[in-house]
mmCIF file of the N, C-alpha and C atoms, coordinates in Angstrom:
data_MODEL
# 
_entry.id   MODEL 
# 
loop_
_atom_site.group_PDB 
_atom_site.id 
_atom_site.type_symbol 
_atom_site.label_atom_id 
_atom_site.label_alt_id 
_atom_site.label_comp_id 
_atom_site.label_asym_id 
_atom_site.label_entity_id 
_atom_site.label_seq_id 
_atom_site.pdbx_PDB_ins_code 
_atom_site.Cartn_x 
_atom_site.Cartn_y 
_atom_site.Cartn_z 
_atom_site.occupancy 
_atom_site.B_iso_or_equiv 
_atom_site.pdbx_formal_charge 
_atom_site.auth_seq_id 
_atom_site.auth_comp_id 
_atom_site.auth_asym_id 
_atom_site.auth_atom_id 
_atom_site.pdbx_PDB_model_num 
ATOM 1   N N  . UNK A 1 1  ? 25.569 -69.593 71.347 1.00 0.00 ? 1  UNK A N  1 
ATOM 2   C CA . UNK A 1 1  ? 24.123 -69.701 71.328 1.00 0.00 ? 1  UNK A CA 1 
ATOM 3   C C  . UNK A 1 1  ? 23.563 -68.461 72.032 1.00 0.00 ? 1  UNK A C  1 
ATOM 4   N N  . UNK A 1 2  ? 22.676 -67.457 71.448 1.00 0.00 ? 2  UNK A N  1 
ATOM 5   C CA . UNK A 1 2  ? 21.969 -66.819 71.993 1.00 0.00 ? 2  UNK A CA 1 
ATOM 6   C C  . UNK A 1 2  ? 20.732 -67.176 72.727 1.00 0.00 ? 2  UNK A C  1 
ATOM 7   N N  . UNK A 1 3  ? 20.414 -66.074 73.971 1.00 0.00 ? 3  UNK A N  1 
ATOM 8   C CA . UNK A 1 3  ? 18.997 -66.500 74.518 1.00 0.00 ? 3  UNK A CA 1 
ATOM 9   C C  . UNK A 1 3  ? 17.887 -67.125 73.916 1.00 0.00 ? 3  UNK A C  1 
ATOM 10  N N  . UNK A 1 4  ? 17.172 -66.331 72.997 1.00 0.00 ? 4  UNK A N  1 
ATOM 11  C CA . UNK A 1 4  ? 16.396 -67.263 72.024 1.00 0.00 ? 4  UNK A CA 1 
ATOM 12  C C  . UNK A 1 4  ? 16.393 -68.688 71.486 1.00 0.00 ? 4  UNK A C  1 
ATOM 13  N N  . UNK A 1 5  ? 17.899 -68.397 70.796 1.00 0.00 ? 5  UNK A N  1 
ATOM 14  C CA . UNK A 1 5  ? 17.940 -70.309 70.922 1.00 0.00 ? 5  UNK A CA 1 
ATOM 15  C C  . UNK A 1 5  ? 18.121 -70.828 71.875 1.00 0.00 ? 5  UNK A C  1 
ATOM 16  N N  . UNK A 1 6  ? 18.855 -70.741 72.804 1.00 0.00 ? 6  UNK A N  1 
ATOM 17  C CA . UNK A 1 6  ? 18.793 -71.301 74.338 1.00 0.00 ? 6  UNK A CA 1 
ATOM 18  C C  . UNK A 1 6  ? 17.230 -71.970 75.114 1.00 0.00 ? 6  UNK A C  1 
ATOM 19  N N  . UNK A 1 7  ? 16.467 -70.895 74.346 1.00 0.00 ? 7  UNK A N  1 
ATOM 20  C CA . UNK A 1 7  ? 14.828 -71.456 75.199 1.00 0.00 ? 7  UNK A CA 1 
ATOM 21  C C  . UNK A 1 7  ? 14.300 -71.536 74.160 1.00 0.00 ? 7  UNK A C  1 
ATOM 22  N N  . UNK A 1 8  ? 14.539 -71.390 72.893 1.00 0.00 ? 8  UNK A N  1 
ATOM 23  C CA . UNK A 1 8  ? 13.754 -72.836 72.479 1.00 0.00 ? 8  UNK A CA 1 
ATOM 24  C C  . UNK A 1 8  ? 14.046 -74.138 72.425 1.00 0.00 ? 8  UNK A C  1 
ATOM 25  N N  . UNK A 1 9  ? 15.565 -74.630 72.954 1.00 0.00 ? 9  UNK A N  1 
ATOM 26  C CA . UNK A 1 9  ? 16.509 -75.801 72.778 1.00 0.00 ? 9  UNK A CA 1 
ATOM 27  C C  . UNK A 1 9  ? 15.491 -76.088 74.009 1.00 0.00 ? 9  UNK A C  1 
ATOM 28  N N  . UNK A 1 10 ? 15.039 -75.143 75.041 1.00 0.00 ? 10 UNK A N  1 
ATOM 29  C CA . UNK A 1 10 ? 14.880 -76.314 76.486 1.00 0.00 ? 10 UNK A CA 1 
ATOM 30  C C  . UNK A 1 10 ? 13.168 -76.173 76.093 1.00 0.00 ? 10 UNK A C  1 
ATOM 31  N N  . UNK A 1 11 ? 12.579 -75.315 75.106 1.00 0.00 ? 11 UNK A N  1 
ATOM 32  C CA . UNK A 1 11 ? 11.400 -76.057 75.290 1.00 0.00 ? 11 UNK A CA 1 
ATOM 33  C C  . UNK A 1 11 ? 11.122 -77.168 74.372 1.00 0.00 ? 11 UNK A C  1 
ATOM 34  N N  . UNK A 1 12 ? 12.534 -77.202 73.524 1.00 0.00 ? 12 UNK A N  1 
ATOM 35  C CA . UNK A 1 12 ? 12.393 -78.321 72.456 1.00 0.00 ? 12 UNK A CA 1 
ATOM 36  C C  . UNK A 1 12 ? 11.905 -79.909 72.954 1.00 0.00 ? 12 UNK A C  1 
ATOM 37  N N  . UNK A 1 13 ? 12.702 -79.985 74.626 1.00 0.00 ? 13 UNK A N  1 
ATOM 38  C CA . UNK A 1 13 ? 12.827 -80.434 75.874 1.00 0.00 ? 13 UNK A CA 1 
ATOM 39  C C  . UNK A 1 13 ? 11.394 -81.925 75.961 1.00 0.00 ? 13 UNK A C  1 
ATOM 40  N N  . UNK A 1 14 ? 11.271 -83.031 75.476 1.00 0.00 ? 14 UNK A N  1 
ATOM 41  C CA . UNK A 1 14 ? 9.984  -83.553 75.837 1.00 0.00 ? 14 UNK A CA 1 
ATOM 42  C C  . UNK A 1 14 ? 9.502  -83.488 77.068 1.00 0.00 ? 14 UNK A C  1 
ATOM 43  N N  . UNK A 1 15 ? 8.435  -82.611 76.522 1.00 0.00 ? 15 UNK A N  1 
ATOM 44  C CA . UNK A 1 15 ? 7.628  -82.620 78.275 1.00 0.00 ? 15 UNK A CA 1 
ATOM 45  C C  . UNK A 1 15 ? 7.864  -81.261 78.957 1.00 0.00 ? 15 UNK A C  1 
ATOM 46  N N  . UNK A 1 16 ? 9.039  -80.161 78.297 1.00 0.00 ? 16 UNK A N  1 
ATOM 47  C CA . UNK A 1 16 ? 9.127  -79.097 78.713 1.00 0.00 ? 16 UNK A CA 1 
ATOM 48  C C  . UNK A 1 16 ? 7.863  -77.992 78.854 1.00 0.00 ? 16 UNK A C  1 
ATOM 49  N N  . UNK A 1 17 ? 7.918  -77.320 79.971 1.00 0.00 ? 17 UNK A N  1 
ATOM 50  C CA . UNK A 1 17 ? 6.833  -75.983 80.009 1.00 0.00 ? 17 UNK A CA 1 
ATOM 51  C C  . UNK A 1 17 ? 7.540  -74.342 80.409 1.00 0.00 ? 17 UNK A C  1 
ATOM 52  N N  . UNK A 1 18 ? 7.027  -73.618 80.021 1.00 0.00 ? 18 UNK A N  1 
ATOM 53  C CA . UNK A 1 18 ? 8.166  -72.582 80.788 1.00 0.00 ? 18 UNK A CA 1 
ATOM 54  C C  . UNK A 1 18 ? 6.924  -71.961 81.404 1.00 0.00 ? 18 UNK A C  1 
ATOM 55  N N  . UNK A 1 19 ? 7.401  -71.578 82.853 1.00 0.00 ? 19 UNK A N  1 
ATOM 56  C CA . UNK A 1 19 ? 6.217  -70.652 83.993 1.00 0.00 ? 19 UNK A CA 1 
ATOM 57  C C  . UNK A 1 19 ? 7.183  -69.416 84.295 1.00 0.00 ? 19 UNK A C  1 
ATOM 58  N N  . UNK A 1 20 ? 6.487  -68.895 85.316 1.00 0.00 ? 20 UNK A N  1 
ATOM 59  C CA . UNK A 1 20 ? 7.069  -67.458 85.712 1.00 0.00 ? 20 UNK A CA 1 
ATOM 60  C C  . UNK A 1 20 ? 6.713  -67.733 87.110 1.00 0.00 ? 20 UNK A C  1 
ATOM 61  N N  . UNK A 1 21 ? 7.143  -68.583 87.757 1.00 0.00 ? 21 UNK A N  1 
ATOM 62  C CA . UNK A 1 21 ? 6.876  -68.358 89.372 1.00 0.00 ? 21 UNK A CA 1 
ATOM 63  C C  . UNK A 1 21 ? 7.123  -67.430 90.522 1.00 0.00 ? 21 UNK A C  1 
ATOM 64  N N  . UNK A 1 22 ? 8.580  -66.866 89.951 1.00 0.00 ? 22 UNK A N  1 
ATOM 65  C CA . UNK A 1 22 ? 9.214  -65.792 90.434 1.00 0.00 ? 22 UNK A CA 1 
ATOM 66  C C  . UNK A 1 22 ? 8.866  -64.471 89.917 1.00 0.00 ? 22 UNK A C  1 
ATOM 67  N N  . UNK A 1 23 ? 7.495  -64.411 89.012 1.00 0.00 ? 23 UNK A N  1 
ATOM 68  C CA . UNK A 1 23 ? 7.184  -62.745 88.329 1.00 0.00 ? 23 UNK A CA 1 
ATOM 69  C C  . UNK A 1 23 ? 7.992  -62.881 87.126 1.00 0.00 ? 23 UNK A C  1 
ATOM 70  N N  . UNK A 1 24 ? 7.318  -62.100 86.313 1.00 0.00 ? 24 UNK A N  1 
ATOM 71  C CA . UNK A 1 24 ? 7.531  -61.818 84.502 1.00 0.00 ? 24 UNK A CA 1 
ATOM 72  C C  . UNK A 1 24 ? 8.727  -61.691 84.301 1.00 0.00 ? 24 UNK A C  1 
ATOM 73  N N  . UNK A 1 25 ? 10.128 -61.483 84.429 1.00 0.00 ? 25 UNK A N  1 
ATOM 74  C CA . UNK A 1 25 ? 11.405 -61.099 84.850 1.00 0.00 ? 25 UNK A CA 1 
ATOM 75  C C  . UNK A 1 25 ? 12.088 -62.543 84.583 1.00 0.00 ? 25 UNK A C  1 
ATOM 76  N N  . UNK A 1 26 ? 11.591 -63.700 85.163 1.00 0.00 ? 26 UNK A N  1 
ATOM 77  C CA . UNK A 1 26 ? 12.323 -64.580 85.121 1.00 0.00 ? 26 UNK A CA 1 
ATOM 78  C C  . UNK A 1 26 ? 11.778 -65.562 84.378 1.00 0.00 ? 26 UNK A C  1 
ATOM 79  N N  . UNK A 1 27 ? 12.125 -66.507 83.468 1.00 0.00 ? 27 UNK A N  1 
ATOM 80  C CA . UNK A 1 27 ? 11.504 -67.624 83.184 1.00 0.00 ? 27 UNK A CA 1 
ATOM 81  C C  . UNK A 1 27 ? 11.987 -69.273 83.438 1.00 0.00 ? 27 UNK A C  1 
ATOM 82  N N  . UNK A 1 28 ? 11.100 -69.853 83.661 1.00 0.00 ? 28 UNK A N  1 
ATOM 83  C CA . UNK A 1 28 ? 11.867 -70.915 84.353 1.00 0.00 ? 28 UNK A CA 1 
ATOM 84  C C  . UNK A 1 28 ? 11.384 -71.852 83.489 1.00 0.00 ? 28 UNK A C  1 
ATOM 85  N N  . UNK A 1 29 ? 11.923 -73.075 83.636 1.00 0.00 ? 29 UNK A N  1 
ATOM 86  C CA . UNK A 1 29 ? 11.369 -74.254 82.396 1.00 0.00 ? 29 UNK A CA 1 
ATOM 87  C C  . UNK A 1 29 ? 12.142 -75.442 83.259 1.00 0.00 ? 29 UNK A C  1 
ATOM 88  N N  . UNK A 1 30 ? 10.508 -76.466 82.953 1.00 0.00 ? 30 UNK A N  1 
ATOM 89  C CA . UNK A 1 30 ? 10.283 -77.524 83.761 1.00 0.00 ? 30 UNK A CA 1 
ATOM 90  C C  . UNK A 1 30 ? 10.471 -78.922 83.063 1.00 0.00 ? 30 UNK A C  1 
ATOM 91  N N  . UNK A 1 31 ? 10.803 -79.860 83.717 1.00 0.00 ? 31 UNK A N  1 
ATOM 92  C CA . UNK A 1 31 ? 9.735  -81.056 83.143 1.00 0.00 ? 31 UNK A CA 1 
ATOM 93  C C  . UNK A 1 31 ? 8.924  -81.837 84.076 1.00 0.00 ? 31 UNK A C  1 
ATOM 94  N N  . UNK A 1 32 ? 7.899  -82.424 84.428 1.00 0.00 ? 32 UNK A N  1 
ATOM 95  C CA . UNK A 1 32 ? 7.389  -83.152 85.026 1.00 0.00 ? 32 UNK A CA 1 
ATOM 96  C C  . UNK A 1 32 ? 7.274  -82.134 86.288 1.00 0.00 ? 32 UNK A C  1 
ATOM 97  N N  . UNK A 1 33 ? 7.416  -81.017 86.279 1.00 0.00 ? 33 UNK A N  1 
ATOM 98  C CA . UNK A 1 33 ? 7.470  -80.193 87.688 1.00 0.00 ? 33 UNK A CA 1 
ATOM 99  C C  . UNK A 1 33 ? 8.959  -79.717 88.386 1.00 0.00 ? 33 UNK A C  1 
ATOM 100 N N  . UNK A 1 34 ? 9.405  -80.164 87.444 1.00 0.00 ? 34 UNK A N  1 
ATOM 101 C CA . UNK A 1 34 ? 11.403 -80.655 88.081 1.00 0.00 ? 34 UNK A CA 1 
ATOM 102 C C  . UNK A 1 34 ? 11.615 -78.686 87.128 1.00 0.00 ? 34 UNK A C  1 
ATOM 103 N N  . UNK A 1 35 ? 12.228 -77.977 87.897 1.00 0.00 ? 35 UNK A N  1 
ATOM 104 C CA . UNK A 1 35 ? 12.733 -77.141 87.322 1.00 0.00 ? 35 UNK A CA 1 
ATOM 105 C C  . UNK A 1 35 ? 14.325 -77.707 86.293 1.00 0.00 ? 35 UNK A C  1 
ATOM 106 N N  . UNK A 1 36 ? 14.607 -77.188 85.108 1.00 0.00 ? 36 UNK A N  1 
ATOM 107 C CA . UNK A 1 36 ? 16.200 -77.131 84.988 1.00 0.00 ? 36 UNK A CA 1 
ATOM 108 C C  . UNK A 1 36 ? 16.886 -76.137 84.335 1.00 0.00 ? 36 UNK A C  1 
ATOM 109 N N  . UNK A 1 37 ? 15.966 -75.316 84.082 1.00 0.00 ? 37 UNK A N  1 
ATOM 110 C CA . UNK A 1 37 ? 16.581 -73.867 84.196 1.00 0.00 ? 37 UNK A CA 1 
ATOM 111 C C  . UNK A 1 37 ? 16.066 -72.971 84.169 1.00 0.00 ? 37 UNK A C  1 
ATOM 112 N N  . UNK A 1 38 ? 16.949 -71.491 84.369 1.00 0.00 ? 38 UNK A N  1 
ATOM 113 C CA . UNK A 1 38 ? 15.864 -70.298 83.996 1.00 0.00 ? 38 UNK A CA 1 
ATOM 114 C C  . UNK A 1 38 ? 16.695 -69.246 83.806 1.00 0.00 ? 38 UNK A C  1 
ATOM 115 N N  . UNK A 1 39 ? 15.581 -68.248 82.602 1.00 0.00 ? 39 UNK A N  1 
ATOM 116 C CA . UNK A 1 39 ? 16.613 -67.555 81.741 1.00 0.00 ? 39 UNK A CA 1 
ATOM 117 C C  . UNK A 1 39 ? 15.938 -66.256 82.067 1.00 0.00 ? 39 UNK A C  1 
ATOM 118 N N  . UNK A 1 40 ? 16.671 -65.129 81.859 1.00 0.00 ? 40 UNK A N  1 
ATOM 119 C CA . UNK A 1 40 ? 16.357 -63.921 82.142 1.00 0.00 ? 40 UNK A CA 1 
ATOM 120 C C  . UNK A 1 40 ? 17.004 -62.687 81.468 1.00 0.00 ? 40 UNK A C  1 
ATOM 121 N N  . UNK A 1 41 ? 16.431 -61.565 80.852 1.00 0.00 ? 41 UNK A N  1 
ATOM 122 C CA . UNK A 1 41 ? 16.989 -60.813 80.497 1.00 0.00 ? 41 UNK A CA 1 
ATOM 123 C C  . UNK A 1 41 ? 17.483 -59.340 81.478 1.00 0.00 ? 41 UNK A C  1 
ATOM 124 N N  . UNK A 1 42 ? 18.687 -59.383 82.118 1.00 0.00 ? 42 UNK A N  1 
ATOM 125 C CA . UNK A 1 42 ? 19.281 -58.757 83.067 1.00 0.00 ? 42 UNK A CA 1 
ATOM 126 C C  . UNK A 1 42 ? 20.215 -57.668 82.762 1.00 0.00 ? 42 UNK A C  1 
ATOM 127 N N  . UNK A 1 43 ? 19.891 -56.429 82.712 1.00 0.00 ? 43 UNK A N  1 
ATOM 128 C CA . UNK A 1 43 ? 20.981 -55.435 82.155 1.00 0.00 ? 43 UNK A CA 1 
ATOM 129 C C  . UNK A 1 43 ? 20.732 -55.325 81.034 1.00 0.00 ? 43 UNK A C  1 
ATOM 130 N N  . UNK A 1 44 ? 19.796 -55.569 79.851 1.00 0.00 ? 44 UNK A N  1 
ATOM 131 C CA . UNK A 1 44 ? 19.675 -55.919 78.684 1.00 0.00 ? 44 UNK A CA 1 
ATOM 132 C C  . UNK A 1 44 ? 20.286 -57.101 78.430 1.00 0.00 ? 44 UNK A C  1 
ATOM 133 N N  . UNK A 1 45 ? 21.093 -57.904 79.117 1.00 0.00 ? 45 UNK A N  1 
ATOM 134 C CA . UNK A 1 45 ? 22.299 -59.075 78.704 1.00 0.00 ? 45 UNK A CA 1 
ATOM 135 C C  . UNK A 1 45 ? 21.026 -60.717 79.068 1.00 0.00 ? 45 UNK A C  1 
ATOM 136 N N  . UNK A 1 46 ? 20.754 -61.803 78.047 1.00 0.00 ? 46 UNK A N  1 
ATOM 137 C CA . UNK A 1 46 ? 20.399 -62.294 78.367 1.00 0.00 ? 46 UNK A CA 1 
ATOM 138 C C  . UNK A 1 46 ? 21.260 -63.289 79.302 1.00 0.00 ? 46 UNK A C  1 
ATOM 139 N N  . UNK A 1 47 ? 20.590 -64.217 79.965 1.00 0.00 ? 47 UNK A N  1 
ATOM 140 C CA . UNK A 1 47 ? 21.338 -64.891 81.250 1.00 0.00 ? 47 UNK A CA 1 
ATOM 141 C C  . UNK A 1 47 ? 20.668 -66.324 81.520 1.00 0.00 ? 47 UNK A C  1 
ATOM 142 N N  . UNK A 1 48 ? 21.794 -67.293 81.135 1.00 0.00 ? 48 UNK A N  1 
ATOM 143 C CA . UNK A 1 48 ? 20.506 -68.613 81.465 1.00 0.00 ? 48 UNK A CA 1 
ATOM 144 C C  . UNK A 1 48 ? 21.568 -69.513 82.602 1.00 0.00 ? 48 UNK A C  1 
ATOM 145 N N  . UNK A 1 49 ? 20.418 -70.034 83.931 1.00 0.00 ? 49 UNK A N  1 
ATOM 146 C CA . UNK A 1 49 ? 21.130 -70.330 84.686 1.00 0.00 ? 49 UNK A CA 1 
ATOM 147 C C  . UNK A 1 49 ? 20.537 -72.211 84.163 1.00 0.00 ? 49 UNK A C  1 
ATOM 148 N N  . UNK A 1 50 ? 21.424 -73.074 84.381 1.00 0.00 ? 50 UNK A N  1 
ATOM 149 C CA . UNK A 1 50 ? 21.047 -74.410 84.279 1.00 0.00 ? 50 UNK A CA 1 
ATOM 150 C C  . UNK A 1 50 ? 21.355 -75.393 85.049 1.00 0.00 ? 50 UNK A C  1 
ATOM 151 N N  . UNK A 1 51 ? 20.213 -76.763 85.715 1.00 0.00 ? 51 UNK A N  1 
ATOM 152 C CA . UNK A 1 51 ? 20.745 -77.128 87.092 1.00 0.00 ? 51 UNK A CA 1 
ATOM 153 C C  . UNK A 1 51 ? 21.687 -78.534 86.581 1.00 0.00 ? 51 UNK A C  1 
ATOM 154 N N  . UNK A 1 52 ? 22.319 -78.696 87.103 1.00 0.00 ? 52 UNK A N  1 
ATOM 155 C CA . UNK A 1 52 ? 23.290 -79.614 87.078 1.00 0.00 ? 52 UNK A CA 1 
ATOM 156 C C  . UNK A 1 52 ? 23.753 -80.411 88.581 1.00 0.00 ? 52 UNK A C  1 
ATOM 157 N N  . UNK A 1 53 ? 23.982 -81.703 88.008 1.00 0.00 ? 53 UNK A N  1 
ATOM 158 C CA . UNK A 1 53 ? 24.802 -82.247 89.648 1.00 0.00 ? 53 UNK A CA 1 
ATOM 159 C C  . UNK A 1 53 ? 26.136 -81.801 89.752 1.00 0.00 ? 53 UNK A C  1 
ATOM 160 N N  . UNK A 1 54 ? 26.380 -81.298 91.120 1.00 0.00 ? 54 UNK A N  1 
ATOM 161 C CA . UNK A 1 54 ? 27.436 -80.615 91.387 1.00 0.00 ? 54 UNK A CA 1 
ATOM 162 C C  . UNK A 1 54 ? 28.938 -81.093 91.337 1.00 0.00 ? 54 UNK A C  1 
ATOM 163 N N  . UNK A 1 55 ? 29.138 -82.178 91.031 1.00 0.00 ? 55 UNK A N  1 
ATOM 164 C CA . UNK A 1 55 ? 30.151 -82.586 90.603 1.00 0.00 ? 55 UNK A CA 1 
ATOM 165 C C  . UNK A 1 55 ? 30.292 -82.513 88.908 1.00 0.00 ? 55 UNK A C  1 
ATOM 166 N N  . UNK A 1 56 ? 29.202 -82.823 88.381 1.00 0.00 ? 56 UNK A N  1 
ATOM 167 C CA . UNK A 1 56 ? 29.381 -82.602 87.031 1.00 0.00 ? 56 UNK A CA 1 
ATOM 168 C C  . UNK A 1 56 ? 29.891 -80.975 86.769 1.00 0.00 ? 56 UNK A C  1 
ATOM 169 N N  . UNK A 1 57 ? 28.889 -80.177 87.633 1.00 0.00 ? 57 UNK A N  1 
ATOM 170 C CA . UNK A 1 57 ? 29.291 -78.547 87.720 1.00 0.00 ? 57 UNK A CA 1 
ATOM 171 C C  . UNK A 1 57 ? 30.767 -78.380 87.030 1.00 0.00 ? 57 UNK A C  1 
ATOM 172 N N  . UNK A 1 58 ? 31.036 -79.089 88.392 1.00 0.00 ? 58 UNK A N  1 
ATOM 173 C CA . UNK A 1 58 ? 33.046 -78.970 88.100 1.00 0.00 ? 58 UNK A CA 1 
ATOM 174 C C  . UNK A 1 58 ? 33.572 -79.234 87.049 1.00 0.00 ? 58 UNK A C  1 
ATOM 175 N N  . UNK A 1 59 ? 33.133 -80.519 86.542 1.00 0.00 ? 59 UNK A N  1 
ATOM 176 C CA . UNK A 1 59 ? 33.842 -80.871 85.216 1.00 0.00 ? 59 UNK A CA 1 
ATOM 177 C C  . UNK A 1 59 ? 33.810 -79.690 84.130 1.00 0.00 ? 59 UNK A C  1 
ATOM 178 N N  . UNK A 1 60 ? 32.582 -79.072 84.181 1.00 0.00 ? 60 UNK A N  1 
ATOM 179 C CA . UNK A 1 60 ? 32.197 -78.872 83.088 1.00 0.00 ? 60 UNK A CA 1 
ATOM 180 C C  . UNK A 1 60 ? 32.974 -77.568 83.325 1.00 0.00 ? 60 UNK A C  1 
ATOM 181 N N  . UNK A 1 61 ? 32.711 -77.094 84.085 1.00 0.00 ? 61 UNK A N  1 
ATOM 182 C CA . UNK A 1 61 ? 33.432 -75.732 84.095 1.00 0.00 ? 61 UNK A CA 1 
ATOM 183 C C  . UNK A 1 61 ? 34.943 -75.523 84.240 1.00 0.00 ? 61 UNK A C  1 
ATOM 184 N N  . UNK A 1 62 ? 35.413 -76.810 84.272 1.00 0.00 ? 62 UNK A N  1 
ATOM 185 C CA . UNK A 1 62 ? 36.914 -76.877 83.760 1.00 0.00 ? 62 UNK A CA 1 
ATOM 186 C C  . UNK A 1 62 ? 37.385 -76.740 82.577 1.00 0.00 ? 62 UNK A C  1 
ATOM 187 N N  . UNK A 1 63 ? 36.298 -77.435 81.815 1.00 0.00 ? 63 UNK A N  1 
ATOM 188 C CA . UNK A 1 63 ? 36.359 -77.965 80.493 1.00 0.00 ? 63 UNK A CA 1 
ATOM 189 C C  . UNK A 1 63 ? 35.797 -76.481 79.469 1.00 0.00 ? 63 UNK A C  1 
ATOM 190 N N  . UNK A 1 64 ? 34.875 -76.097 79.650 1.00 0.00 ? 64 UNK A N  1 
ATOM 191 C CA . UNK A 1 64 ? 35.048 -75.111 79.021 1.00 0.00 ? 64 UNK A CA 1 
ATOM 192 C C  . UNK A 1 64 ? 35.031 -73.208 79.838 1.00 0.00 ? 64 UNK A C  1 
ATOM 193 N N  . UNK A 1 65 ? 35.346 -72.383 79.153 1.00 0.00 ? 65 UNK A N  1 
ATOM 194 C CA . UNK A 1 65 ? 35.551 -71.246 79.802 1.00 0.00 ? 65 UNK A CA 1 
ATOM 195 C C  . UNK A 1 65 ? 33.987 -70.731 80.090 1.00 0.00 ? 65 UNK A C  1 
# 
């Protein structure tokens, strides 16, 4: 999945908004005020960070590379 689809999947999101709280550089996307991620184009390389509970973290990053 590229960046593009990546943010439109999270504004597909019911209830999603995307702000710039941190300046034009970063974009972040909400629901209800709850951040759960934010994507950025860094180096030219896009970059999406996404929040997760930290045990799930683990799983997931076992599971795939």
């Amino acid at each position: 999945m590229d960046l593009p689809d990546a943010i439109a999947h999270c504004l597909a999101q019911p209830g999603a908004e995307e702000t710039t709280p941190f300046g034009p550089d970063v974009l972040v996307y909400k629901v209800g005020g709850k951040m759960f991620a934010t994507a950025s184009l860094a180096n030219g390389e896009g970059r999406m960070n996404l929040k997760c509970d930290p045990e799930r973290a683990v799983i997931l990053r076992d599971e795939h590379e």
